[in-house]
N, C-alpha and C positions, 0 to 999 in steps of 0.2 A: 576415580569415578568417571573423570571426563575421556578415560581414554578408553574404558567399556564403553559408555555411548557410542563414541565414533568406533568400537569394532560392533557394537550391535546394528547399526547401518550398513556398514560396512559387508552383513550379509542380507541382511533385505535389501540392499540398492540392487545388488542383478538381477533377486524375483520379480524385483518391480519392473525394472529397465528392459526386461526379456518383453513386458507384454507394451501394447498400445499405447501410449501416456494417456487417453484420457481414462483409458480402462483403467491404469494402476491410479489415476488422479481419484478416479471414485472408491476404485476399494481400500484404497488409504482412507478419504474420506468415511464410508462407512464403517472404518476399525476406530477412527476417531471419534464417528458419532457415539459408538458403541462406548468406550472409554467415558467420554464428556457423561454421559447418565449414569456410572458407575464410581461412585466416591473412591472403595479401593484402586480402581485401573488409574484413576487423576493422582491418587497419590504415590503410584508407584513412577507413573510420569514423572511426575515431582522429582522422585528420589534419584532418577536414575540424570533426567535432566533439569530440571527447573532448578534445583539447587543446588547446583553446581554455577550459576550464574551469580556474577557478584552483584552489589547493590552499586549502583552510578545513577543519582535520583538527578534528575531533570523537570526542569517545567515547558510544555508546549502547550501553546494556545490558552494557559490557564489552567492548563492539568495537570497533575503530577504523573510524572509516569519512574519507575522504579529504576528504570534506565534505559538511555539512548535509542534500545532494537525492537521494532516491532515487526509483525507480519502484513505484507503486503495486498492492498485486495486481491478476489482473483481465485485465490484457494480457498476460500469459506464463503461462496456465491449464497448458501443459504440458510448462514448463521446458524449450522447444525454441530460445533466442534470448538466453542468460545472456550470452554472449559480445560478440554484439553492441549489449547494451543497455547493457553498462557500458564497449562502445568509443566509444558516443556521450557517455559523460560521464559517469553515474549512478553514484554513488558504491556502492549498494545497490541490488538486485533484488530485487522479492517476489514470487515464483512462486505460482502456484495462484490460486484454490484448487481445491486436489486433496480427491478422496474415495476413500475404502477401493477403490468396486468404479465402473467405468464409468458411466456414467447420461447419457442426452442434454439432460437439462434441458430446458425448457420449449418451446413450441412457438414457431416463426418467425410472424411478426418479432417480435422480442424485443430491437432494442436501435434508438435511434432518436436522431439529432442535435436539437435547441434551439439553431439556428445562433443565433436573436435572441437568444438568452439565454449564450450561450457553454456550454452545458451537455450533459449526455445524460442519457437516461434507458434505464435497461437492466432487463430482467426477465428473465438469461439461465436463475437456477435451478443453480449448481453445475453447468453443461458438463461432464464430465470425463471424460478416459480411462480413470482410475482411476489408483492409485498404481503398478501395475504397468509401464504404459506412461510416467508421470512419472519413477518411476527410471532406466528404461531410458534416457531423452533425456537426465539429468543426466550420467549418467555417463558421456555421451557428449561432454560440453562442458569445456571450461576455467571452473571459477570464476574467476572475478577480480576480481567485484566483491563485497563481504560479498553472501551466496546466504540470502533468507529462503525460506520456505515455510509457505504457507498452508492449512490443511486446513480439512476442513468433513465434517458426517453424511451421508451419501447420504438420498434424499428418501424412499425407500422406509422406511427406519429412524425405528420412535417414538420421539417424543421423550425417554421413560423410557431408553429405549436408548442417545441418542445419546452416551456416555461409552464406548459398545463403537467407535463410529467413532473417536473423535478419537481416543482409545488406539493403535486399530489402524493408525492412519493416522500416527500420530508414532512408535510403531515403527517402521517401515519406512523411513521419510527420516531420522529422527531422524542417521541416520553423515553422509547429502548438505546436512545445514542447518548454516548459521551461528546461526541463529536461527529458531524456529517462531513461526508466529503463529493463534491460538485462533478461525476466526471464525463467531460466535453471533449476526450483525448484519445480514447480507442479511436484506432483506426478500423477497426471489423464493422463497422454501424453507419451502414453511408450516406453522406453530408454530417456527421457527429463532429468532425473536426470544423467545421463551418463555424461552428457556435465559438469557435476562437478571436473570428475578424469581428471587429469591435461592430462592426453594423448592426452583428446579432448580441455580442456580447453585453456591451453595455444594459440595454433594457433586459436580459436575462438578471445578471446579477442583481438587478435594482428589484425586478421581483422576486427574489429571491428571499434578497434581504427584507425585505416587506414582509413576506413571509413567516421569515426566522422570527423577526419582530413580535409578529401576531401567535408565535407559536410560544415565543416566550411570554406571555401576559397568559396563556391558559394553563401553561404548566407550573409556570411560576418558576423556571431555572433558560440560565440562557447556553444551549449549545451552540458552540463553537463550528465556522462554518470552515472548510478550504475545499479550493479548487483544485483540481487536477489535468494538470498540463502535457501537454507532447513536447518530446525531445527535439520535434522537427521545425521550429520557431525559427526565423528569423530574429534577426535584432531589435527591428521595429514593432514585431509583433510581440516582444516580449516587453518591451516600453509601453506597449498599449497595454499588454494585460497589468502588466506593473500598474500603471497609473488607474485603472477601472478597479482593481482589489483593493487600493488604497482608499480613490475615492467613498467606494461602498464599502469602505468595514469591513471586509475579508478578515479573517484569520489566518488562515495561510494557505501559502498555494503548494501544490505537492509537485513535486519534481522529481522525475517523472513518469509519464507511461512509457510505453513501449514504444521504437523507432519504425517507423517503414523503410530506411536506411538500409543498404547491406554492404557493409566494410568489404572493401579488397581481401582481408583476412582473413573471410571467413570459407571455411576448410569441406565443411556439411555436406553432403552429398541434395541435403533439406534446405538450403542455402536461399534457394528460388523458390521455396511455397510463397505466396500470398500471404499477408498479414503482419501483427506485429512481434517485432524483432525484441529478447529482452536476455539478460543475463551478462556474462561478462563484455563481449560485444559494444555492447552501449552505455558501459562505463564513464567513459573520457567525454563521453557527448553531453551525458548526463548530467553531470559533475560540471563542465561549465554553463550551462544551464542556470544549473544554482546559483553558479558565478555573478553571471550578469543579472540574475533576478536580484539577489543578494545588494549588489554594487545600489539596484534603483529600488530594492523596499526600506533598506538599512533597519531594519526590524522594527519598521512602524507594522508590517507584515508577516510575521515567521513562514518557514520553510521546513517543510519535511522532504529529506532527500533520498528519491531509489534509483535503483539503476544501477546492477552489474557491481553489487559490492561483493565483495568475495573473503575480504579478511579485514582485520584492524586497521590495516594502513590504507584501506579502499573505504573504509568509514572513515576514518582522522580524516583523509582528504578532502570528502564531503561536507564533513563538519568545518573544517577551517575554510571552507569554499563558502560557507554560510547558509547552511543547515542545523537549524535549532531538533532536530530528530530526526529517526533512520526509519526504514524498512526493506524488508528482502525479501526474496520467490523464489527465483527463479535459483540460486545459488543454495536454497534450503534445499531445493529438489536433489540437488548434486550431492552436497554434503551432510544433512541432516541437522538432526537438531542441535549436536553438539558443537556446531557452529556459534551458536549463542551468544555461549559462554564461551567462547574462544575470541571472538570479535569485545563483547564487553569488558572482559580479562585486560585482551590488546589496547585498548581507548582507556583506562582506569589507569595502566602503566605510563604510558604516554603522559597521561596528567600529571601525575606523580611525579615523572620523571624530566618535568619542565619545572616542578619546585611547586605545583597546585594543588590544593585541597578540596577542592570540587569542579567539574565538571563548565558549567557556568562561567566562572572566574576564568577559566581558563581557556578558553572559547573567547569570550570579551576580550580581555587584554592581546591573544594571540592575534584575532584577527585584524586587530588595529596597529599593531609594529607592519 
C-alpha cells in the first residue's frame, strides 16, 4: 500500500508543480476541503494513507498524540481540511495562522518552489480571513487529529499593540484548540520578529498567560500554550527566550519557522526572492536551534521541532537534539503524504533497534549518555 501512495503522487506532483504554488496550494486545498465534508473521500484517504502509519504514541505538552509527525502551520490558514490531513496520517494539525480581523497579506507572487534545493520560499504575510471565518470552518469539521491553532497580529496593528491581537485571537479559538501556538517569527509581517527581544517579549508573554488563565476558568479545560520561534536567534537571544517561557509557564516553544538565511548552497534560480527560507535548506540550522533550547529548558519546557526534515534520520536527529515532537511542510509538498508513514516506520525501527519499547524511554535514556 505504501508504495501505491508514493506512485499516486508521484503523478499528481508535475500537475501540481506545472502551475503557480500558490495556485496548486489552493486547489489542493479545495480538493481537501471537498474530501474533509465527505465521510467516504476521508476514508478512502485513510486506506490508501493513514493506515499505513504505524502507531508510536507520545505525549507533548499533555497530549497524546498517536505519533511523533504532525503537520506544520501554514498549509490549513483556515482550518478548512482538519479532517482530511489527519485521514492521511498526521497525528496533529496546526491550523493557521489566523488573525483577529481579515487582511490579504502581501502582494502576488509571494510563494515560490527551490525545486534544486528541495525548499520554498514564501513571503505570504499572515493571508487570513480572520478569526471569524476560521471558527466558522472548525466547527464545521470532525477533529480527529490533536487540532492546534495558530494565531498572529494583523499587520495593520503596532507593534506596542500586538498583545491586544494575540489576546483577542486566543479568545475566540481558545473552546476549538487542543493546543495554541504564539507566532512572533514570520519574517513576512514587519517589526513581527521584534516581539522576540525581551523589551517586547517579556510583557507579551505575561499577558498572554493571564489570558490563557482567564480562558481556563470559563471553559473549564486548560490549553496548552507554545511559542513559535526563528531560526535566526542568536545565542543570547535564545537564553532570553528560554529563561521568559520558563518563567511564564510556556508549554513549549516550536522550533522553528522559516530562515531569512540563504546558504551558499543553494542552486534556485528563486534563491534571492524576499522572505522566508523553509524545507531542506534549513535543516542543520534548525536542529541546532533545538539544540541549545533543549541544553537551557531540560524539559521543564517541551519542544516541537520543524525544519527541513526530510526522512527518519532527519527526525531521529531532531528528536535526540531534544524535541518532544515533529512537524513538516515544506518536504510534504515534495514528497506527499506517503512520507508519514515512512518517517514514523523509520523512528519505530530506530527504537526498537536501540533495545526500546517505546518512544519516550528511549528519547530519555539516549539523550542523557
Amino acid at each position: 500500500m505504501l508504495n501505491l501512495s508514493k506512485l499516486l503522487y508521484s503523478f499528481a506532483r508535475p500537475a501540481l508543480f506545472s502551475l503557480d504554488p500558490e495556485r496548486a496550494h489552493d486547489i489542493t486545498l479545495s480538493n481537501l476541503t471537498r474530501a474533509s465534508k465527505s465521510p467516504f473521500l476521508c476514508s478512502q484517504l485513510e486506506r490508501l494513507f493513514g493506515r499505513t502509519v504505524p502507531n508510536l504514541p507520545m505525549t507533548c505538552m499533555g497530549l497524546d498524540f498517536r505519533h511523533p509527525v504532525g503537520l506544520a502551520a501554514g498549509l490549513d490558514k483556515e482550518a478548512r481540511a482538519l479532517p482530511a490531513f489527519s485521514a492521511m496520517g498526521f497525528s496533529g494539525v496546526e491550523m493557521g495562522t489566523v488573525t483577529p480581523k481579515p487582511q490579504a497579506g502581501n502582494p502576488k507572487p509571494r510563494m515560490f518552489r527551490l525545486v534544486e534545493d528541495e525548499a520554498l520560499i514564501n513571503r505570504m504575510g499572515f493571508n487570513s480571513g480572520g478569526v471569524d471565518e476560521f471558527l466558522s470552518n472548525i466547527l464545521k469539521t470532525d477533529k480527529t487529529a490533536v487540532a492546534g491553532i495558530n494565531i498572529g497580529k494583523n499587520a495593520v496593528t503596532a507593534i506596542e499593540d500586538a498583545h491586544f491581537d494575540y489576546v483577542s485571537a486566543m479568545q475566540r479559538v481558545y473552546s476549538q484548540a487542543d493546543y495554541l501556538a504564539i507566532n512572533i517569527s514570520s519574517p513576512n509581517t514587519k517589526s513581527l520578529r521584534d516581539l522576540q527581544n525581551e523589551s517586547f517579549l517579556d510583557d507579551l508573554l505575561l499577558k498572554i498567560k493571564t489570558a490563557q488563565l482567564k480562558c481556563q476558568k470559563v471553559h473549564g479545560r486548560y490549553v496548552p500554550i507554545a511559542l513559535k520561534v526563528a531560526p535566526d536567534l542568536e545565542s543570547e537571544e535564545i537564553e532570553t527566550i528560554a529563561e521568559l517561557v520558563i518563567s511564564h509557564q510556556f508549554d513549549a516553544v516550536i522550533a522553528t519557522n522559516t530562515t531569512v538565511a540563504r546558504p551558499e548552497s543553494l542552486q534556485s534560480p528563486h534563491a534571492a526572492e524576499v522572505g522566508g527560507l523553509s524545507g531542506a535548506p534549513v535543516k542543520d540550522q534548525a536542529t541546532e536551534c533545538i539544540r541549545q533550547f533543549y541544553k537551557l529548558l531540560q524539559g521543564r519546557v517541551q519542544i516541537i521541532g520543524v525544519g527541513g526534515i526530510k526522512d527518519a534520520d532527519d527526525a531521529w536527529d531532531k528528536l535526540l537534539a531534544g524535541a518532544d515532537y515533529l512537524q513538516i511542510y515544506s518536504q510534504f509538498i515534495y514528497q506527499g503524504p506517503a512520507m508519514i508513514a515512512q518517517i514514523v516506520e523509520g523512528i519505530k525501527t530506530k527504537v526498537e533497534s536501540q533495545g526500546y519499547s517505546d518512544l519516550s524511554t528511549a528519547l530519555n535514556e539516549l539523550r542523557s549518555k
